[in-house]
C-alpha positions as CSV (number, residue, x, y, z in Angstrom):
1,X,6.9,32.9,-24.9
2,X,5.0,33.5,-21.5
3,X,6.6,32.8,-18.5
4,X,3.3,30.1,-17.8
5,X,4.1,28.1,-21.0
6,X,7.5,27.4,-20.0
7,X,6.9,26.5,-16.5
8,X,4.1,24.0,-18.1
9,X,7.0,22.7,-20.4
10,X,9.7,22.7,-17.6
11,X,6.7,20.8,-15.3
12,X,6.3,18.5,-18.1
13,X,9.6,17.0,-18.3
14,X,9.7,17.0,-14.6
15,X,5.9,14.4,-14.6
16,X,7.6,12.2,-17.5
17,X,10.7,11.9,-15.4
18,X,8.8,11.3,-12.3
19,X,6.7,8.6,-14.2
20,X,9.2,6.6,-15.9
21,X,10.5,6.2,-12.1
22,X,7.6,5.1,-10.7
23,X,7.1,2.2,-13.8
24,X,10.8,1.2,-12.7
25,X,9.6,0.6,-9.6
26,X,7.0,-1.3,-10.3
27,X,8.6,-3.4,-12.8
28,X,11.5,-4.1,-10.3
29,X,10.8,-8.3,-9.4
30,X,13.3,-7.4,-6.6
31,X,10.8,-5.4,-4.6
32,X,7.7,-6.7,-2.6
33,X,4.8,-5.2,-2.1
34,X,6.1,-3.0,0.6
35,X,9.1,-1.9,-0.6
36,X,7.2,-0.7,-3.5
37,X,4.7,0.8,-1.6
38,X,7.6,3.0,-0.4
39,X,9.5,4.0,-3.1
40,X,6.5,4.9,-5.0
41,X,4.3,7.0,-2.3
42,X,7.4,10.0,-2.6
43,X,6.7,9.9,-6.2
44,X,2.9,10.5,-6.4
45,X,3.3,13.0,-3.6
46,X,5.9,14.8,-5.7
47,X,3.9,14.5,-9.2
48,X,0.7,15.9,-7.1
49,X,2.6,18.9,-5.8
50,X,3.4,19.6,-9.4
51,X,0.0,19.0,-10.9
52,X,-1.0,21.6,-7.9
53,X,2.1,24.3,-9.1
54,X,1.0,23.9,-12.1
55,X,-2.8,24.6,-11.3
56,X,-1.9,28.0,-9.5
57,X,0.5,29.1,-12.2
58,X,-2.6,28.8,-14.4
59,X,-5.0,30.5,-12.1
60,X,-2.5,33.5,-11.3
61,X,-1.9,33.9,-15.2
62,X,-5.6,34.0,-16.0
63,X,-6.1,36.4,-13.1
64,X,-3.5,38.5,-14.3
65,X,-5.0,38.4,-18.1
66,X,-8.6,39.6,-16.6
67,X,-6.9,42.7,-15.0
68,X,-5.4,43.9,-18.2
């Protein structure tokens, strides 16, 4: 197993965890608008920086197969 497929698989886990989260907080009648505006803007910011790892991961990996 390449090092790339189990950071996708480690970064996986991480997204479903980060999504079941954010539906929590939607689903939360306690919360108005604002408070969920809140709690859910960390949580997009953090899915987005993983989307972006995961990106460059597989960018550096294909660039590493071409030199081979």
């Amino acid at each position: 197993m390449d090092i790339t497929k189990a950071y996708e698989e480690c970064m996986h886990k991480l997204l479903v965890a980060l999504e079941k989260e954010f539906m929590e907080v939607l689903a939360n009648p306690k919360l108005d608008k604002k408070a969920k505006n809140l709690r859910t803007k960390p949580l997009v910011t953090k899915k987005q920086i993983l989307l972006n790892t995961l990106d460059a991961l597989r960018l550096v990996d294909r660039s590493g197969n071409e030199e081979k």
